[in-house]
N, C-alpha and C positions, 0 to 999 in steps of 0.2 A: 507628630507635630503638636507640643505641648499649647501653642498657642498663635495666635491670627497674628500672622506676619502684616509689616507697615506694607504700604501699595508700594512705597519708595525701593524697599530689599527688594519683591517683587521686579520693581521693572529694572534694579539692577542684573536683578540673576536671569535675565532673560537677555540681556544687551550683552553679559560675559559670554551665555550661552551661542550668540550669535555670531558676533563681532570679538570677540579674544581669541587672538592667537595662540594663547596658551593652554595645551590640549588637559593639561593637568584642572586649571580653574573651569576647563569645559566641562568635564567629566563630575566636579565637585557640584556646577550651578545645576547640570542637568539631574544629578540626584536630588538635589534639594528640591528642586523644583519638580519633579516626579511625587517626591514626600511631600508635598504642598495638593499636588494634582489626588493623591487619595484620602487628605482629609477632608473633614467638614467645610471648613472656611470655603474651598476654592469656589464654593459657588457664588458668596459675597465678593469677592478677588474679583472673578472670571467679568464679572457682571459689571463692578466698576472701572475695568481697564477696558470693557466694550464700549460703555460711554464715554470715557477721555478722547478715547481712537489717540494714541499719545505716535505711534506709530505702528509700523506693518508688522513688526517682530511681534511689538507683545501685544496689540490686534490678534495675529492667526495663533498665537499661545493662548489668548484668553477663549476666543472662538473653539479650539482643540479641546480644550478645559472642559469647558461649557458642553459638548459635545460628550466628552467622555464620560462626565458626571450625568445627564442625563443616562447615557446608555447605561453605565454599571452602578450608581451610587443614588440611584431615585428613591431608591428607600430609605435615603436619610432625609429627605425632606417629610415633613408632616402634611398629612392630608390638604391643610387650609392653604397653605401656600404653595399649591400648584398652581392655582390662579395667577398668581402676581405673579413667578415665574415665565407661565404663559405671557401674559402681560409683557412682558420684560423683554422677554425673545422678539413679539411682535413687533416691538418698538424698534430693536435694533436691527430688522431684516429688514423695515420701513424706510430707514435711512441708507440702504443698502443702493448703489448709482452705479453707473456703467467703469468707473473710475476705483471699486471695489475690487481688492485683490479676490481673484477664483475662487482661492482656498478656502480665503472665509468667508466667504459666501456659501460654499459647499456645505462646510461645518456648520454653521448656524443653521442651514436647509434640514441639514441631518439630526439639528438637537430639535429642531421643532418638527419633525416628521415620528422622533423616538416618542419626545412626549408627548402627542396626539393619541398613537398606539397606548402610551401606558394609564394616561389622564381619564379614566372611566368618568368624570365628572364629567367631562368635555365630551358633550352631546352631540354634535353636526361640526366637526371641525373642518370637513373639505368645503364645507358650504362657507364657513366666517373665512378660511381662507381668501379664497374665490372671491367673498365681497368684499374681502380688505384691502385686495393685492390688484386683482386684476384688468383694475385702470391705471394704476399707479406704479407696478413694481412689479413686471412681466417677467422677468427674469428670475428672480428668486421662486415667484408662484410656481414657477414650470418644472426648478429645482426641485421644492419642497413635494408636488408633485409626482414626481418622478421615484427619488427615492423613498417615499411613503409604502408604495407597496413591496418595493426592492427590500424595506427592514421588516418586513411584517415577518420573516421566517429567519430573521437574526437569531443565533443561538445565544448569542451575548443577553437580549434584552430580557429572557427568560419571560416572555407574556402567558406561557400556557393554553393548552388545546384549547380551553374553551373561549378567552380573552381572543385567541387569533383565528377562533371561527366565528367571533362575534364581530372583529373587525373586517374580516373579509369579504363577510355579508353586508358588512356597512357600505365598502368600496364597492360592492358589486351594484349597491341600492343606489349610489350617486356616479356609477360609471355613464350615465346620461347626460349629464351636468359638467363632468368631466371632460366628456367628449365632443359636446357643445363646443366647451371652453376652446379644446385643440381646434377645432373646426374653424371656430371663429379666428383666433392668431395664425392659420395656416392661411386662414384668406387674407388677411391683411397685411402678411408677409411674404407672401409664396416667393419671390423675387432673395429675399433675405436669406442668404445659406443658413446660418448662423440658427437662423429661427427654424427654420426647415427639420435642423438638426436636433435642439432641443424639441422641439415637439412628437417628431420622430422616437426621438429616447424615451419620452413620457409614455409614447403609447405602447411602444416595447413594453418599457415595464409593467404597465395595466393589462395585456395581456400576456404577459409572461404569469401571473396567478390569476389567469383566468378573472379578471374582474370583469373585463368588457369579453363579452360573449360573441360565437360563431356568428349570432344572428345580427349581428351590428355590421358585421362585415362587406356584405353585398353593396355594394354602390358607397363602399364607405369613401371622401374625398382622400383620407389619410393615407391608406390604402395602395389608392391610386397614384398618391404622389409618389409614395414608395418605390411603386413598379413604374414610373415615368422614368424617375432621376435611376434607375436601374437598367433599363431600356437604351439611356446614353449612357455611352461608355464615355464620356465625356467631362461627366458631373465631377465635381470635386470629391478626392477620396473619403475625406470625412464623413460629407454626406452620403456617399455611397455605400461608406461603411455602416452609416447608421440604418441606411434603409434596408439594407442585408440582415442585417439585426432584427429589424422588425417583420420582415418577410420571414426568418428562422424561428423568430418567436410565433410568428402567426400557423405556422406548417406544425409546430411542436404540439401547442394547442389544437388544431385540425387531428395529430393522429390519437390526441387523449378522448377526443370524439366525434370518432369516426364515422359516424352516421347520418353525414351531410353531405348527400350524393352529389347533389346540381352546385353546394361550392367547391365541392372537388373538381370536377372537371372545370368550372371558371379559373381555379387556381392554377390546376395541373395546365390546362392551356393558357393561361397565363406568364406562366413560369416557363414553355417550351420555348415562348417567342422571345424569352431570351439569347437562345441559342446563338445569334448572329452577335449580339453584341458582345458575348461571350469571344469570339473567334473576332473581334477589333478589338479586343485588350488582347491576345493571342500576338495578334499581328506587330500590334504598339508595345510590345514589351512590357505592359502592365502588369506584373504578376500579384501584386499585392489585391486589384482586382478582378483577374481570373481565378482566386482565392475566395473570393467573394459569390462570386459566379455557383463555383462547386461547392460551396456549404450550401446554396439555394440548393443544385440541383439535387445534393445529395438527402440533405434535412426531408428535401419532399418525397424521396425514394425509401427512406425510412420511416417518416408517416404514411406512405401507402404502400409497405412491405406484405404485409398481412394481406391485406387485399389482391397484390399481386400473388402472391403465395393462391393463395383458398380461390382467388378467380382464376387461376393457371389450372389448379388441379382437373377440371374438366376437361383436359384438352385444348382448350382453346384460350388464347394467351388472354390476361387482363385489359383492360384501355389503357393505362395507365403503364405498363410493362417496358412501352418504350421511353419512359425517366432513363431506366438503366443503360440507356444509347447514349444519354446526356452526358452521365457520370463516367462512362468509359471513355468519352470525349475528354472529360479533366484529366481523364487518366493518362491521356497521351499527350498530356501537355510536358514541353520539355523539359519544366523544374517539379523535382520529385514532389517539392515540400507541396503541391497541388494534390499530388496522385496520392498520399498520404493521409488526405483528408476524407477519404473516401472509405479507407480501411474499413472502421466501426460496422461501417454499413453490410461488408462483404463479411465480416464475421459474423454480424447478427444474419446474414442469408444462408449461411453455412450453418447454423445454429438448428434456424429451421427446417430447412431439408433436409438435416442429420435427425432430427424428432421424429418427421413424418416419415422419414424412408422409404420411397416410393421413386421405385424406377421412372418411372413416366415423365414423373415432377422433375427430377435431376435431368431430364431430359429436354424439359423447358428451358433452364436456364444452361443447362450445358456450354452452351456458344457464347455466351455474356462471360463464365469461367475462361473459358477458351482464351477468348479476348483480352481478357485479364490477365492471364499469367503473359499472354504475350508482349504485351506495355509494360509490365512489370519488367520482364526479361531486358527487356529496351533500357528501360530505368536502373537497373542493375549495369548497364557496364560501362568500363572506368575510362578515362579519360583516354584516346589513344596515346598520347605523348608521355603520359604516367610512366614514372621509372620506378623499380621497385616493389614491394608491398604496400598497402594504404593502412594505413595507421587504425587502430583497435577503439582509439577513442574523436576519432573524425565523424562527424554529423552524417556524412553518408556510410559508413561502416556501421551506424547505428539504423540509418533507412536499409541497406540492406541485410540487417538481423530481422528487421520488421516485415519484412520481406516476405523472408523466407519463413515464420514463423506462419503467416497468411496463406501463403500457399501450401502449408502443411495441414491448414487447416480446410482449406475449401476444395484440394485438391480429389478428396473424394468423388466431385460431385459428377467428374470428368475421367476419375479413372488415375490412378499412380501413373502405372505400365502406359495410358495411354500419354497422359503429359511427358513421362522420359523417353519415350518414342518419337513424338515431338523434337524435343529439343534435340532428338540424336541426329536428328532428321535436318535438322539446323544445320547442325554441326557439315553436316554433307555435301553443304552451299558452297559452287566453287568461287573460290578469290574471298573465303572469308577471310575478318580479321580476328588478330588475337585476341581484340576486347570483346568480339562479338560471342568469341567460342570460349571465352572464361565467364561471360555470364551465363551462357545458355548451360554448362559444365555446373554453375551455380544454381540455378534453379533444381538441376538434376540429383544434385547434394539434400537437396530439401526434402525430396522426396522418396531416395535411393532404399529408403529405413520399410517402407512401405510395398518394395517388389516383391512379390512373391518366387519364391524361390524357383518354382519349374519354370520363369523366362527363360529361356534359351536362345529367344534371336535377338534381343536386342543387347542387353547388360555384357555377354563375353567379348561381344566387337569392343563393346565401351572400353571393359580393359585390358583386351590387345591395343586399340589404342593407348589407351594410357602408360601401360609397361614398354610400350617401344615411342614414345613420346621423344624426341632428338632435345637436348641439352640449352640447346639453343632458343626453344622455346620463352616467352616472355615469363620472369618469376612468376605473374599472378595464376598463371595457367597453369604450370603444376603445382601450385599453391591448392589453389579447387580440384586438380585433379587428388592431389594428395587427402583432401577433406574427402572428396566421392568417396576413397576406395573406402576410407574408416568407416562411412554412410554404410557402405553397402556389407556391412561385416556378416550380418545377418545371411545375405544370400549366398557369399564365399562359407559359412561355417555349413548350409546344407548344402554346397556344389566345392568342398575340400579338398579336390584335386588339383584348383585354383589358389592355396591357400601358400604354399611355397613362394611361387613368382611373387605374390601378391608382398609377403612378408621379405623378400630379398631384393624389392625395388624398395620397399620404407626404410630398410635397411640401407640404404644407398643412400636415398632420400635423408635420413636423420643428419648425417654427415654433412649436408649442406647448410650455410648459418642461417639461411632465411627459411629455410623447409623444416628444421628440425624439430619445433614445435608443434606443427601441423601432422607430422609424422608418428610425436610421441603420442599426441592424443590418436592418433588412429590406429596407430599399435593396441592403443590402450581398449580403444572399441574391438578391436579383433580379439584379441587376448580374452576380453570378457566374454564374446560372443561363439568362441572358436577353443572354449577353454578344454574342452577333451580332444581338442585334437591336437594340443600342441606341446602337449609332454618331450615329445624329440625334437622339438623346436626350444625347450629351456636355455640349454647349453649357451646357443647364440644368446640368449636374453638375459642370462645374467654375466654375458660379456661385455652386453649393452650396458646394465646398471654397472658393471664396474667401471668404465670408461665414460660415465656421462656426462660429466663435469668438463670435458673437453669437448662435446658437441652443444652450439647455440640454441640451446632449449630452453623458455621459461619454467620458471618453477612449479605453474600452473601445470605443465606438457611436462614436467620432470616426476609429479605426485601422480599425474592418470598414467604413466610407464609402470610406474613400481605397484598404483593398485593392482594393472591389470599382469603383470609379472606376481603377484603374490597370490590373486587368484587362480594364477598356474598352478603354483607350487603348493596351496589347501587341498587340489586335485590329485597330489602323487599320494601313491604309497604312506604310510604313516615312517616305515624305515627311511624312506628315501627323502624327508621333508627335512630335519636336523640338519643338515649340510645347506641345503638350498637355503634354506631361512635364515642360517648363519649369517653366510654369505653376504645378500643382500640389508641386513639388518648393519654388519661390520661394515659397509662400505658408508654406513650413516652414523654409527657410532665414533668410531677410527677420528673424526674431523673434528666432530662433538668435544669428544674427550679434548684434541689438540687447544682447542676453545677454551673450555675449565680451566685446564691448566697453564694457560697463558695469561696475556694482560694486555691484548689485545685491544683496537679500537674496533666497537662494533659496526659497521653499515648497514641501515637495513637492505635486507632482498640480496646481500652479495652472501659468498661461503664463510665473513667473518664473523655471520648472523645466526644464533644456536639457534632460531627458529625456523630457519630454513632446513634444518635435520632432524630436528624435533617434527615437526611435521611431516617430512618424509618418513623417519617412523612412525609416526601415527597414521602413516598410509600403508603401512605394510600389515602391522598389526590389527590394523579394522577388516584390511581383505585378505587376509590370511585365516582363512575357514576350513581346518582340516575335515574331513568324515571319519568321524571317530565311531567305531562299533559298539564299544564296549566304554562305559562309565570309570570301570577301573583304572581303563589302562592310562597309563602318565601320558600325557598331553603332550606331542610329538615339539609345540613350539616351548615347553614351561621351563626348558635347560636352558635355552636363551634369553628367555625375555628375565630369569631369573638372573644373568651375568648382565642384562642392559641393565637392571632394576639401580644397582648402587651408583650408575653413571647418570640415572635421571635422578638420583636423591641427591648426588655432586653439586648437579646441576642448579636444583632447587636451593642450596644451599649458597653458591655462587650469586645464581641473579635474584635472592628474593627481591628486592629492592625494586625489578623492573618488571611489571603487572602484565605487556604482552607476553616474556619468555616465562612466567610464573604461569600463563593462562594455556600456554603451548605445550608446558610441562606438564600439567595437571592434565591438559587432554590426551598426552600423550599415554599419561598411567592409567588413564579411563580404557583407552582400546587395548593394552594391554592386560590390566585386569580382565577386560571382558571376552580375549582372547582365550585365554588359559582360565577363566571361572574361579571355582572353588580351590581350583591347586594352587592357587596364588597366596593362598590361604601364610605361609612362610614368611612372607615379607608385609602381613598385613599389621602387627604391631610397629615395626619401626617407620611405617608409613604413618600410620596416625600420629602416630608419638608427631612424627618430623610437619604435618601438616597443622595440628595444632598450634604448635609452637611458634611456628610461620604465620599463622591465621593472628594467634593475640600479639603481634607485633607490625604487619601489613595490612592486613583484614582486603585480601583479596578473596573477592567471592567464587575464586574459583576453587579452591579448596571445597567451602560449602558445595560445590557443586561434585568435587573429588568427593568428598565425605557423602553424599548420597546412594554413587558410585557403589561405594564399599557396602554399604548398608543392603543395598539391593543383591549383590551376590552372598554376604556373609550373616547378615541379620535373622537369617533363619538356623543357622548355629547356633545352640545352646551355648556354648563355648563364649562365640563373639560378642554374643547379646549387649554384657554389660560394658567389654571394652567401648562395643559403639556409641552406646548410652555417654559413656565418659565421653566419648568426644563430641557429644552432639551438646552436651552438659557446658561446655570449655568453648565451644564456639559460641555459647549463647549470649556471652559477656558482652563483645567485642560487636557482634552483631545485634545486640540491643542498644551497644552505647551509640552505632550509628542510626538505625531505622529513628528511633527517639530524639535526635537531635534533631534543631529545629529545619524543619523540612526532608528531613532526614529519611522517609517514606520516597520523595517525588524524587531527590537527588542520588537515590541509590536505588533504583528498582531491578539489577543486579542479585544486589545481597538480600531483597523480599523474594526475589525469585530463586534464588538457589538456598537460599534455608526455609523455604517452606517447601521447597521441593525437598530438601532431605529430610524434613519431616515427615513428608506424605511417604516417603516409602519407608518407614518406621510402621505408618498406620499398617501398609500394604506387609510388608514382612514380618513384625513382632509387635501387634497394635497391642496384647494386654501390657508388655513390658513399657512400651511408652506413653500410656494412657494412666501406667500406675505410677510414672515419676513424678516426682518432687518438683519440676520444672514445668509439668502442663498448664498451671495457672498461668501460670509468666508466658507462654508463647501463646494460650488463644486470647491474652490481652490483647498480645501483638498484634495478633491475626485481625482482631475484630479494628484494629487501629488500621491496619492495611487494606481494609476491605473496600474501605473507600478511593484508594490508590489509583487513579485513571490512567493507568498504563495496563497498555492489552494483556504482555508477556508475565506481568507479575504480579497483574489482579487473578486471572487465569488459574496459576497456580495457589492463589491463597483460595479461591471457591471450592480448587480440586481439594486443596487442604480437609476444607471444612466439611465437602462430599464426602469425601473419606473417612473421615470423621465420623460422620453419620452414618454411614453405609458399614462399616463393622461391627454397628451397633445391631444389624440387622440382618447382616449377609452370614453364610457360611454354619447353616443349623450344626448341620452333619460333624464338626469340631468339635474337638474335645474343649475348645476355649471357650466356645459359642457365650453359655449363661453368664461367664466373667465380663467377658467383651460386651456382652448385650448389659447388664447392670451397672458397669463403668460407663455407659455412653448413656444410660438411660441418668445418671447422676449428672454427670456435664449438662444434657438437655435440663434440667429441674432445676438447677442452680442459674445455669446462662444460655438457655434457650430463648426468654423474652430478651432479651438485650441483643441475641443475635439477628433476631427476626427482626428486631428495630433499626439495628445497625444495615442490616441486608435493603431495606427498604428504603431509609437517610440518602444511603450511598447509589440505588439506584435513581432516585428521585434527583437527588441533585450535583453529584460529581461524575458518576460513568457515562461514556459512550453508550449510545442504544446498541450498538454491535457490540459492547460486554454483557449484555443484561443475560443473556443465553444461560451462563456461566451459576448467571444468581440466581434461576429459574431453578437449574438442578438442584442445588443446596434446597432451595424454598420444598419442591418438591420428594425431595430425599427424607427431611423430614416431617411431612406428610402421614409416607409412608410409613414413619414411624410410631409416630401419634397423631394423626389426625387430630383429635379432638384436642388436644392440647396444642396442636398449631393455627385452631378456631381461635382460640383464644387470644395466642399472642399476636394475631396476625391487626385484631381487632384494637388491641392495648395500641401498638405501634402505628396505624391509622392514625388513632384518637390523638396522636405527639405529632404530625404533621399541621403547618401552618395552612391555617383556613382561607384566607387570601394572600394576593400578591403586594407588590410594592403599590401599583394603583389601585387598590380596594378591589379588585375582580376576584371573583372565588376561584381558586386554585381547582377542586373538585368537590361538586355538588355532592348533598347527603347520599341521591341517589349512584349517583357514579361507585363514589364510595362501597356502599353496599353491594354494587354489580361485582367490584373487583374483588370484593371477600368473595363472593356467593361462589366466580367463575377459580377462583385460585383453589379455594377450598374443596369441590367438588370439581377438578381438574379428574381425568382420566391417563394422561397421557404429561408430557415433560412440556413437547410445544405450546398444550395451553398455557400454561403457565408465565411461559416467555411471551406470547402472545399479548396476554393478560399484563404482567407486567411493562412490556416497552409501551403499550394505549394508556397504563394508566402513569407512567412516568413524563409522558409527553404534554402531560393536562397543567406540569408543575414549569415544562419549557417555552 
């Protein structure tokens, strides 16, 4: 915005924005006025549309402004006028009545709570607060309040470790003042939901960062009111919600310090004598808070884990031990979304008694497992009147994957054999029902992977039951019975005499429209599991693949058929594999081709879809692993996959235009290059030729990613060297005209990620020949452009890029390339080592996630290892170009800090320091 719009545009582009019906002039006001909200001006805008108050719309626009601008644009104000600023806000939250829309009240809260945090001038601001507001303007004080500490750990505001251990200690210094403050409105409103609530919230967030301390808590009245309005199950939700809140928060803080014996047990017995009121929302159909209820009981079973755990191990149970009586109480409550919230808690206990491993201890909580899977069980089955299968994308088709994934996980602690015993034991109840015996069937699915194979009394009755199961049965019960048997592939491949009946009832099974899926996938577990014994079970199997198109199987249950049918056939004979692989290969080709050559309307997901065959070949080809003796001999699959080859360049030719079957295509030439390796070597020119060509006219990144492909099987050919070079040469066009376009980085991280992965295996297969091209300038420009990229998948690989890079410069003595490769990387380093060491540091400091930093740690340290002393140096150049303070004058990092991180980076031992080192001292700039 070249210039300060009149107030008039303004409050018109805010009224179209609101009030016009016409989505076209919405769309045109809402940019403009976006383009207004990141210039300079909107702070003069924001500030005079607060004092007209002209109305609500451009009221909570200017208030949003004002809001936004402080959080992210504080740096365009100049030091002097923060004051007036201050000043300004004051004035307008002063005018702030009960007749104030929320919102702008919220915002205004939040722009003078941002700049409090970032205004280092501003000395004691909860205290000028406090005296300004709090005869006057109780309402906004409690806001402002409130969310003050909620922003202190905003990643937006960028304050820096030291700015936000400087305020933390500020709040922690007037958390006395503060809590006065609440004390005093809780008494003078305690009748007032309203107030109850707000104040409740404030002291949430004051201890949610630990501002107000353990030791405040004893006889605190806030506290107390908390666990009052908790006590009636009567209070109004909100408030009851809020008081949950603060009871969660207050337990969270308990378990960061945990060495407050005597308010443990006031809490722990605190929180018990909820129990009842717990069990009158039970009764009252409250579930929203018996919700409430189990995040208490749970939160405080997770604050005193530890202590149950390490007080258990003697033998004698913790004080505390019975919480988990509490939590298994939510757990059999009769909407799952209760029992649910309890998970975390049973992972994290399964976490620790898989650490400690100690029979004893598994024996303490044994009966709490016990418990558990059997409420679970309960909660797992379906409605009795349910007709059908339940749907794959239904809320509870998703609570019971969560399920079962929990019980896979804790079931250790109780024993596999001893839980499917159990349930079999279930199964035995006379006058059960069918829901009862398809959940209990379901839990045993969960676990079946886990039997050891010398069971003998329980697992065979299971599938005598299941193979003479009468027809009549409800779908969902051999639906799980069909899941068990695939479960249990493992114990049928070491008891193989089982393995017929087992394979000629799925065979029955496939055939039915609701089973067939269920059936593929469990073929497909046996198949893999059972694969040497089922050579003379082929026959039927690729009777299967050829007829499958006529049984209701999704495509999902159609690709695990054909893995685990093509892991049969890597098992035969090398003679006997050419026909088999044919076979199954034509029966995915044959439709393909009809495709090409027609002019067809595509559907996805139906057979009028190339990528539904394309992907079936690419399932056969991935698990199709001959054992090959001998290096020489011709590749048992290379006569085929060479007659598929011309049908997948058809193909490529056909749809370049559509970037899923272009990407299905390319994956497809990947498994089979990597099928047949080197021998593929025949059809590797007119594949580049054809991928090229394709590339500088779609610039689909799958190619770059095909072209890696290649490189890694053929790059170590003398032969192929320079063809690949050409085509890494031709793709660089096309893929630099995009990365370089504006944003061109953020909006394709794709094509950063597949051409710098086919880069890196240039370094890994022929680094002197790609270190000595005509094109390295051009790409580690790129690289050092990309490195800032804050995307996981395609910063990742530009690091490996640059690792690699570095590490050939030093790896691999013993080579006859060694002194080339070591002098080529020792010139890159001379030339643009400082600029990369700057660029590495820029991008850590102010664009990556702390979870990328890892990445930039190796690189830093890589080269290290290569010169030290010349990484002294640049590391110290690139320091000295970081800014010395923040937006509110606070130092970013002290001289000392500064020197700590050279001294700990540079004399690093190991990779972790490093990373270490780096994410403490990226944190000082956030």
């Amino acid at each position: 915005m070249q210039a300060a719009p009149s107030l008039e545009n303004v409050y018109e582009a805010v009224s179209t924005l609101f009030n016009n019906l016409d989505n076209t002039q919405k769309e045109k006001a809402s940019a403009w006025l976006d383009e207004l909200q990141k210039s300079v001006y909107a702070w003069k805008i924001a500030d005079a549309m607060l004092h007209e108050k002209k109305d609500l719309e451009s009221c909570y626009f200017a208030a949003q402004t004002m809001r936004t601008k402080v959080q992210l644009n504080f740096n365009e104000l100049p030091r002097e006028s923060h004051e007036s600023l201050r000043d300004s806000l004051m004035e307008h939250i002063s005018q702030v009545s009960e007749q104030t829309n929320v919102v702008i009240v919220t915002q205004l809260c939040l722009a003078m709570a941002d700049l409090a945090l970032q205004m280092t001038s501003w000395q004691n601001p909860i205290e000028d607060l406090i005296h300004k507001y709090s005869q006057t303007n109780m309402w906004p004080l409690l806001e402002i309040l409130t969310v003050l500490p909620e922003e202190v750990n905003s990643r937006l505001l960028r304050l820096g470790a030291n700015r936000r251990n400087e305020v933390t200690a500020e709040l922690s210094n007037h958390s006395k003042i503060v809590l006065e403050y609440l004390k005093a409105c809780l008494a003078q409103g305690s009748n007032n939901h309203q107030l109850n609530i707000k104040v409740l919230k404030c002291f949430t967030s004051w201890i949610s960062i630990q501002a107000i301390t353990l030791a405040d808590i004893p006889d605190n009245p806030i506290v107390s009111q908390a666990f009052t309005i908790l006590l009636s199950h009567e209070a109004p939700f909100n408030m009851h919600d809020s008081a949950t809140d603060c009871i969660c928060a207050l337990l969270q803080h308990l378990e960061d310090n945990n060495n407050q014996q005597e308010l443990e047990m006031q809490i722990v017995d605190a929180v018990v004598r909820l129990d009842s009121s717990y069990h009158m929302t039970v009764a009252e159909e409250s579930t929203e808070k018996s919700i409430n209820y189990c995040r208490i009981f749970t939160e405080l079973s997770e604050a005193m884990l530890d202590k149950i755990i390490s007080g258990s191990s003697t033998g004698k149970p913790h004080f505390a031990i019975g919480v988990l009586d509490l939590v298994l109480m939510c757990v059999g409550h009769h909407d799952y979304e209760v029992a649910e919230i309890t998970f975390n808690l049973w992972y994290r206990l399964s976490e620790e008694l898989y650490v400690k491993n100690k029979e004893d201890l598994n024996a303490v909580f044994s009966p709490y497992v016990e418990r558990l899977i059997v409420a679970l069980c309960r909660h797992c089955q379906i409605e009795p009147d349910h007709e059908g299968l339940i749907a794959d994308g239904e809320d509870f088709s998703g609570f019971r994957l969560k399920v079962s994934e929990l019980i896979k996980d804790v079931v250790f602690i109780i024993g596999s054999s001893h839980c499917f015993r159990q349930m079999f034991l279930q199964l035995q109840s006379p006058g059960i029902t069918w829901d009862v015996t398809e959940a209990a069937l379901y839990v045993m699915q969960s676990v079946a992977k886990n039997i050891l194979p010398d069971e003998k009394e329980v697992v065979p009755k299971v599938l005598e039951a299941i193979l003479n199961m009468p027809p009549d049965v409800h779908i969902m019960v051999r639906h799980t019975a069909v899941v068990l048997l695939g479960e249990l592939c493992e114990w049928i491949e070491k008891n193989h005499h089982t393995l017929e009946p087992v394979l000629n009832y799925l065979l029955v099974c496939l055939q039915h429209p609701l089973l067939g899926s269920a059936s593929a996938t469990a073929l497909q577990n046996i198949c893999s599991a059972c694969r040497d014994h089922m050579n003379v079970h082929l026959g039927g199997l690729l009777e299967i693949v050829r007829s499958m198109n006529s049984f209701k199987i999704s495509n999902e249950a159609a690709l695990g058929l054909l893995k685990g049918v093509s892991i049969i056939i890597g098992r035969l004979p090398p003679e006997q594999i050419d026909p088999a692989f044919r076979e199954i290969c034509n029966c995915q080709v044959a439709p393909l081709c009809q495709l090409i050559e027609g002019d067809g309307k595509i559907e996805k997901g139906t057979p009028s879809d190339p990528v539904l065959w394309l992907d079936r070949l690419s399932a056969i080809f991935r698990h199709t692993n001959p054992l090959i003796e001998s290096t020489n001999s011709v590749h048992p699959c290379l006569k085929v996959i060479s007659e598929v080859f011309p049908v997948l360049s058809k193909a490529l030719e056909k749809y370049q235009d559509r970037m899923s079957i272009m990407e299905r295509c390319a994956r497809c030439l990947r498994f089979a290059i990597r099928c047949v390796g080197k021998q593929a070597g025949s059809f590797l020119e007119p594949l580049v030729k054809q991928i090229v060509s394709l590339y500088a006219v779609h610039k689909h990144s799958c190619f770059l990613y095909l072209g890696s492909i290649l490189v890694d099987e053929y790059a170590t050919e003398a032969g192929c060297i320079q063809g690949l070079l050409g085509m890494l040469q031709a793709f660089i066009g096309p893929a630099f005209e995009i990365m370089q376009s504006p944003s061109g980085l953020k909006n394709n991280p794709d094509t950063v990620d597949d051409f710098f992965r086919l880069c890196n295996r240039f370094l890994q297969r022929s680094p002197v020949a790609f270190l000595q091209s005509a094109f390295l300038n051009a790409v580690l420009q790129c690289a050092l452009m990309a490195s800032s990229l804050d995307h996981k998948d395609a910063n990742s690989t530009v690091m490996k890029f640059f690792l690699d890079l570095v590490h050939c410069g030093r790896s691999g003595e013993s080579k006859p390339d060694f002194a080339v490769r070591q002098q080529l990387v020792q010139n890159i380093m001379k030339e643009g080592g400082q600029l990369l060491v700057q660029s590495l540091l820029h991008s850590s400091v102010f664009y990556l996630h702390s979870y990328m930093l890892g990445g930039v740690a190796e690189v830093i340290y890589e080269m290290m290892l290569l010169n030290r002393a010349e990484l002294c140096v640049w590391l110290e150049v690139a320091l000295k170009s970081l800014p010395l303070t923040n937006a509110g004058g606070h130092v970013n990092a002290t001289q000392q800090q500064l020197v700590e991180f050279h001294k700990t980076v540079t004399r690093a031992e190991h990779i972790k320091d490093v990373s270490h080192a780096l994410k403490d001292f990226a944190h000082l700039f956030r």
